[in-house]
Wavefront OBJ file of the C-alpha trace (Angstrom):
o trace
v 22.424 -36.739 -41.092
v 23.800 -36.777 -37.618
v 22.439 -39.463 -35.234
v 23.941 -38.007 -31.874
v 22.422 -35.054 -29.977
v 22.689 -31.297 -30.407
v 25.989 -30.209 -29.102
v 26.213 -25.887 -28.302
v 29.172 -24.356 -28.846
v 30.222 -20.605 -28.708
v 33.641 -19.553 -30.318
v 35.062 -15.939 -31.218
v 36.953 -14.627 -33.949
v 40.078 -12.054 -31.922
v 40.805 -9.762 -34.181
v 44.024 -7.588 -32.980
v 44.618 -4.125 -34.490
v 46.220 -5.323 -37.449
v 42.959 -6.718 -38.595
v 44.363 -9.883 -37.938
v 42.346 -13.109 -36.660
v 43.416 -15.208 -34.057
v 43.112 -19.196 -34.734
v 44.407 -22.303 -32.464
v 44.905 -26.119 -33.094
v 42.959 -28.897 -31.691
v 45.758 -30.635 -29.830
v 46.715 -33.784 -29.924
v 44.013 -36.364 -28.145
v 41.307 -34.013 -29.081
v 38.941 -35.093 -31.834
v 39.810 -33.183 -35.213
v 43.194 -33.071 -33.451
v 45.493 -30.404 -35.760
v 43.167 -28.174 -37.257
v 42.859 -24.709 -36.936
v 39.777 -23.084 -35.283
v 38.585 -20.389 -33.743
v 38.902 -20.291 -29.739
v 36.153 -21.037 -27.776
v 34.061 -24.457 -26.462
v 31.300 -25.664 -25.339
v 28.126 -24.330 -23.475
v 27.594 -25.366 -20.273
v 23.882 -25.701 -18.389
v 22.801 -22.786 -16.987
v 25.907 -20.290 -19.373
v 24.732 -17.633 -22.076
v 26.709 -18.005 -24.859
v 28.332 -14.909 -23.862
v 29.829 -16.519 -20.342
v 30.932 -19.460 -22.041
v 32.873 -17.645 -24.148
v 34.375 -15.203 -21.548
v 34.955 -18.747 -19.563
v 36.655 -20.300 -22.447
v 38.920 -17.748 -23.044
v 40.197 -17.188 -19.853
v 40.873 -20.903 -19.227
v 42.551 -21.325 -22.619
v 44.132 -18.124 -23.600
v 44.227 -16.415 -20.440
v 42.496 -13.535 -21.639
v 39.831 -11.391 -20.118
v 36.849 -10.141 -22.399
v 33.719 -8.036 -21.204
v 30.636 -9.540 -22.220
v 29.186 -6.825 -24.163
v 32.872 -6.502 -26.028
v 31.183 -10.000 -27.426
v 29.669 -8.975 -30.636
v 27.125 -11.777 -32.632
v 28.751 -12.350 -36.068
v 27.049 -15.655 -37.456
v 25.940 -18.667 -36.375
v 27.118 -22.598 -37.893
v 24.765 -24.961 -38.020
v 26.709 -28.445 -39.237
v 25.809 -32.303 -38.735
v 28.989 -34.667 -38.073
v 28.530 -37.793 -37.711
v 27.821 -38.033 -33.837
v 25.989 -35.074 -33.016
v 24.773 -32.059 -34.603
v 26.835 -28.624 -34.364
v 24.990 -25.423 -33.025
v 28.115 -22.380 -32.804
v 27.395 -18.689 -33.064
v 30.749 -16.847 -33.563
v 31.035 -13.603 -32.515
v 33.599 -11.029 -33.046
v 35.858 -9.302 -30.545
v 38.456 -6.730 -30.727
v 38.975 -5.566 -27.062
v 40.503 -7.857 -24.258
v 42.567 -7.751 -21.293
v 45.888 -9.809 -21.220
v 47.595 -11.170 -24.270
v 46.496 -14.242 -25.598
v 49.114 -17.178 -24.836
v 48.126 -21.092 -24.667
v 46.915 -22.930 -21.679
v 46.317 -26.182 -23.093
v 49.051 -26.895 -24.978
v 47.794 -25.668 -28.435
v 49.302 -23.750 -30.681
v 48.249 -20.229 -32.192
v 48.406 -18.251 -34.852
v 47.863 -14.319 -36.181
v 46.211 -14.666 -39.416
v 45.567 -12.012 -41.701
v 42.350 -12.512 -43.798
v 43.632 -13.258 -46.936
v 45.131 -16.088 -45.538
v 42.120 -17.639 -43.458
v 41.111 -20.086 -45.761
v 44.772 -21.859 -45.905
v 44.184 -23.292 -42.466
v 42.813 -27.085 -42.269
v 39.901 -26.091 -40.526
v 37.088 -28.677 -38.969
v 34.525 -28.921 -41.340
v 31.981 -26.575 -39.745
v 34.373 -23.697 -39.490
v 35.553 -23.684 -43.123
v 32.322 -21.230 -44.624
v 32.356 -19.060 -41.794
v 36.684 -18.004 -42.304
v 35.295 -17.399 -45.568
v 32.626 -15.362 -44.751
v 34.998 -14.018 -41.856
v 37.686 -13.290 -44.672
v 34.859 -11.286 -46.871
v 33.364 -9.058 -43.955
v 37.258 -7.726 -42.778
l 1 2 3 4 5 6 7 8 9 10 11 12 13 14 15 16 17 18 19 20 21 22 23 24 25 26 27 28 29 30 31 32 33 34 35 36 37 38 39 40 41 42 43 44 45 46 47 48 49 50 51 52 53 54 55 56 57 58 59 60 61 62 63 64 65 66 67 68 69 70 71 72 73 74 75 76 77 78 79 80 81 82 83 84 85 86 87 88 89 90 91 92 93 94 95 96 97 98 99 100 101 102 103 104 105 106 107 108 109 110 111 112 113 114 115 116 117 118 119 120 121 122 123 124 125 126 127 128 129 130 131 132 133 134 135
């Protein structure tokens, strides 16, 4: 059981015409530094999860995505140690721009059979499964 306090986070799974799924490493100096996730980040006072996501992405992809491009997915629900997890993941396969780092991470085009192979933070690893299933 977690002793910290709730932490919100929205993230989205990109999914190009391929049918691929975009995924990015935690870089080095972040916590869980080197493994894959899905983009996205926290939710700020006062942001739907919708904004933050739209936020997110444009600050670390550089890519612009209409909020009602944003579809609801599923949600994680995950205690670590210091604080408790609260992410819904949504879905997205229109944006404007191509995706390319901002923060120095690294990313990756991965088609579904291949979604669980990534390290993934502990949280993340039943929804690429579920992901993986549902493409």
């Amino acid at each position: 059981m977690s002793s910290g306090k709730l932490m919100l986070v929205a993230a989205v799974a990109l999914i190009d015409g391929a049918g691929r799924v975009l995924l990015a490493d935690r870089p080095a100096g972040k916590s869980m530094a080197g493994l894959w996730e899905f983009p996205g980040g926290k939710i700020h006072d006062g942001e739907t999860p919708e904004q933050a996501l739209a936020r997110e992405l444009d600050e670390e992809l550089g890519i612009t995505v209409a909020l009602e491009d944003l579809a609801p997915f599923t949600f994680v629900s995950h205690a670590y140690p210091d604080f408790h997890l609260l992410m819904p993941l949504f879905v997205c396969r229109v944006w404007r721009g191509e995706p390319q780092p901002q923060e120095g991470q690294r990313l990756v085009w991965v088609r579904k059979d291949q979604l669980t192979a990534y390290p993934m933070p502990p949280a993340d690893v039943p929804v690429a499964a579920l992901l993986a299933a549902w493409l």
